[in-house]
Structures are given as structure tokens and as C-alpha cells.
C-alpha positions in Angstrom: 91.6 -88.5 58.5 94.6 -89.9 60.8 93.3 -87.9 63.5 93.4 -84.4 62.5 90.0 -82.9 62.8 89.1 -80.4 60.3 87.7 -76.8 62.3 85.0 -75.1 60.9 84.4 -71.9 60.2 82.8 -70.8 64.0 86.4 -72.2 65.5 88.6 -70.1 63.2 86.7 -66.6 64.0 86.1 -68.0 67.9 90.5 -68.7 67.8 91.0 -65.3 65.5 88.3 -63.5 67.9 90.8 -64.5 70.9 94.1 -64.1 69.7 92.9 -60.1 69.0 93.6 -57.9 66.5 97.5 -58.3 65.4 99.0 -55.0 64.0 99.5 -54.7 59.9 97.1 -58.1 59.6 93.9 -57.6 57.9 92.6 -59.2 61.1 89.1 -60.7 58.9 89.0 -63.7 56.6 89.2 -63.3 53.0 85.4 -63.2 51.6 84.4 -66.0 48.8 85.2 -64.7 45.2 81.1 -66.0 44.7 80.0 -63.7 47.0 82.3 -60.9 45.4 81.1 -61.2 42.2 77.7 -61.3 43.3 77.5 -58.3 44.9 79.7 -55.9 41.7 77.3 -57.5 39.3 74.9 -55.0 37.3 73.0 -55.4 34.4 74.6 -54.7 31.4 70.7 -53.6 29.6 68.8 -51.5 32.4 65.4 -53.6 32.1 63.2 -50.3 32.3 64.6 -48.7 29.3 62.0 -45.5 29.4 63.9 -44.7 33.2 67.5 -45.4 31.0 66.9 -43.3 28.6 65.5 -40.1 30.5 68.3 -40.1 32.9 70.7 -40.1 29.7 69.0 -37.5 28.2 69.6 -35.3 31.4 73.1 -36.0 32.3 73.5 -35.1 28.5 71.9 -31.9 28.7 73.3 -31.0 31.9 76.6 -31.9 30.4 76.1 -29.9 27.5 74.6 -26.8 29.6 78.2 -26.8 31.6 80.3 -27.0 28.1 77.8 -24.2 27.2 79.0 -21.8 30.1 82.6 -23.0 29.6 82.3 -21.7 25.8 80.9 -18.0 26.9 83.1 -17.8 29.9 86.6 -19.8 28.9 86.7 -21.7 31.5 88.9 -24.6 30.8 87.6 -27.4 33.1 84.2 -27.3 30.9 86.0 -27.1 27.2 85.6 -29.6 24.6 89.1 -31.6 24.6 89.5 -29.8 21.1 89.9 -26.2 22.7 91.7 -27.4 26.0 95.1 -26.7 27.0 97.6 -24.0 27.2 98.5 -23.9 23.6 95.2 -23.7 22.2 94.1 -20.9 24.5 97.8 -19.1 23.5 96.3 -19.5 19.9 92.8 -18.5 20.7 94.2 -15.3 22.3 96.4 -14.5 19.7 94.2 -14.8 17.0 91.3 -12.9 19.0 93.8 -9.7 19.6 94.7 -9.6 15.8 93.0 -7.7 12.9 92.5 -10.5 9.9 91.4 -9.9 6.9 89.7 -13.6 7.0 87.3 -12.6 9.5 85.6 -9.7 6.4 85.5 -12.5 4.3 81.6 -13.5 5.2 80.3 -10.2 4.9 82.1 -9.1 1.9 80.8 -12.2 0.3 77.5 -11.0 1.0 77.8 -8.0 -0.8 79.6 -9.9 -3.6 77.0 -12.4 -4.2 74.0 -9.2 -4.8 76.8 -7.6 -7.0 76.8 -11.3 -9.1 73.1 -10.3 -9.6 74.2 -7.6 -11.9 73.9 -8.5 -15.4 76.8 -6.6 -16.9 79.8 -8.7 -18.0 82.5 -5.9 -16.4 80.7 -6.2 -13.3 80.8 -10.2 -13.1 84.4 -9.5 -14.2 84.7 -7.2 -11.5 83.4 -9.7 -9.0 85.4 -12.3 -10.1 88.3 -10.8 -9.7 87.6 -9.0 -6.3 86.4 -12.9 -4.8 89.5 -14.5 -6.0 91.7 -11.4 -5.1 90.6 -11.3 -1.5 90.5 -15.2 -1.1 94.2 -14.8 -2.1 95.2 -12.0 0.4 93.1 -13.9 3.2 95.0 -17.2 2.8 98.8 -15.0 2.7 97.5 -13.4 5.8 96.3 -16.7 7.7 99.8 -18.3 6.7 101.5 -14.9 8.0 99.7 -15.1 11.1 100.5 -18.9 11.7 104.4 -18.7 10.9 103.9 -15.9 13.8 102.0 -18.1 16.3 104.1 -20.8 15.7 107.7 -19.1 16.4 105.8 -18.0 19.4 104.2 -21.1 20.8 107.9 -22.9 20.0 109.1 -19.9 22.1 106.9 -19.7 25.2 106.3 -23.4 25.9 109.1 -24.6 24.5 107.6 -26.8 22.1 110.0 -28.9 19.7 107.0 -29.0 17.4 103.6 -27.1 17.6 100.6 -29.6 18.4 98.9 -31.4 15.6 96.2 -29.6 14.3 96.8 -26.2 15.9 97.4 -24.9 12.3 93.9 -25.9 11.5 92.5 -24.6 14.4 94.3 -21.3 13.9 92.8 -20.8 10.4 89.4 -21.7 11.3 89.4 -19.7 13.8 90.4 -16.7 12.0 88.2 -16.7 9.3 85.3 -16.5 11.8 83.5 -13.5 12.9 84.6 -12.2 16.0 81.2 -12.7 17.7 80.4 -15.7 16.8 83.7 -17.0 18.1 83.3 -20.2 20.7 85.0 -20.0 22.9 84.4 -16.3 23.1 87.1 -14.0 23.2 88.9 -13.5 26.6 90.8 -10.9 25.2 90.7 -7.0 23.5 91.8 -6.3 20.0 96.0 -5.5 20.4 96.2 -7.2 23.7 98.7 -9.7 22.5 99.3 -12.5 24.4 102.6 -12.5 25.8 
């Protein structure tokens, strides 16, 4: 219209193509948003469903193999995000080097629950009072070691509160058996974290 004739897309990349590459240009025209689109587009559904669902099933074992090894060995790259972290392996390490008397709890009920068998009324008496007596030093000795490990954690990392459930993890943790700890222990009974 009025004389201006309209150049088509040859011209523009024939004038570009000759005027050369201008420094801090992106020196290409901008591609259609269409084209784009097109090409990032992926199914949400993958149509072969059998294919989906095998290569989920690997990268989930292979996943869980490699949170497996980080459990025995303590590597913290592989941890669950529950066990990650500086103050969680502080509290894994100082529960580890500690005596508790949580961690005799299992195997004392054990013994407890063939002495229940017993049909004398002193013994169930006995029993009674022997469950409920332990139970009570266990839980003064968990809340001992956590008033510990929380002066400390405030201490080393400077902490203006501990993280949320680090209590919880300290208790659980303590009234496990040593071996079946996961993560494993990295560290020898009395070598106290420092």
C-alpha cells in the first residue's frame, strides 16, 4: 500500500546474511511461538503404558538400591531428606556413642513377656512393676539425653532453636537396637561427637 512493498522472509535473511554478524545481537530471527510449542510438547499419558511402567519400576529400584548403600555407609548425598543434614547426623552420632537404657528395652521385654506366662500372682506383680519401672527410667534417660543434645546442637551450630522434630528423632532412635540402627552407626560407643 502507498508504495511500500512488504519483503519477505528470503530478503530479510538475504539483507541480515549481508550485513554479517553484529557483535552482542542474536544475529537469527526469532522462531514462531507455534513451532516452539510444537517441538517441547510431550504426552502427558505415555500411550504404551507396559514400557511406562517397567522403566518406573527401575528408576525406583535403582533409586532405592542407592538410599540402601547411603543407609549402611552414611553417606549423606543418598539419605532420606528425614536423616539429612548436619544436625541430624550430630544427633545420630551422639546417640550412637551413648549407653541408653532404651536400647534393652526390646529384649528385656522379651524376657518379660515368658515371665507373664507364669501363673503366680507375685510374679505378675513382679512383672508389672519391673515393665512399668523400666519404662519410667527409659523415658528420664531419653529426656536426659535430649536436654544434653540440645544444649549441644544450640552450641555447635549455633542454633536459636533445635530443628523440628529432632526430639523425636532422638528418642526413636535411642530406643532402637544398635544393629538395627539405619543409618548405621558411623561411630564407636564413647566417641562423642564433638
Amino acid at each position: 500500500m502507498f508504495g511500500i512493498k512488504k519483503k519477505s522472509l528470503k530478503d530479510e535473511r538475504a539483507s541480515t546474511a549481508a550485513q554479517g554478524a553484529r557483535p552482542g545481537a542474536k544475529n537469527r530471527p526469532t522462531p514462531k511461538r507455534r513451532d516452539q510449542e510444537a517441538a517441547n510438547k510431550r504426552p502427558l499419558v505415555v500411550t504404551d503404558r507396559k514400557v511406562a511402567k517397567n522403566t518406573d519400576r527401575v528408576k525406583r529400584r535403582e533409586a532405592m538400591a542407592k538410599q540402601r548403600v547411603a543407609m549402611q555407609t552414611g553417606d549423606e548425598s543418598g539419605l532420606p531428606l528425614r536423616d539429612k543434614g548436619p544436625e541430624r547426623r550430630y544427633i545420630r552420632d551422639y546417640v550412637d556413642a551413648r549407653w541408653s537404657v532404651g536400647e534393652v528395652m526390646l529384649p528385656f521385654m522379651l524376657i518379660v513377656l515368658l515371665l507373664s506366662l507364669v501363673p503366680a500372682v507375685a510374679a505378675k506383680f513382679g512383672v508389672f512393676i519391673l515393665v512399668y519401672g523400666l519404662l519410667i527410667v527409659a523415658v528420664v534417660d531419653a529426656l536426659i539425653m535430649w536436654r544434653k543434645i540440645k544444649k549441644a546442637l544450640i552450641e555447635k551450630f549455633g542454633l536459636g532453636t533445635v530443628p523440628r522434630g529432632a526430639a523425636t528423632y532422638a528418642v526413636m532412635r535411642t530406643f532402637q537396637l544398635r544393629p538395627t540402627r539405619m543409618p548405621k552407626p558411623q561411630v564407636k560407643r564413647g566417641a562423642f561427637p564433638s
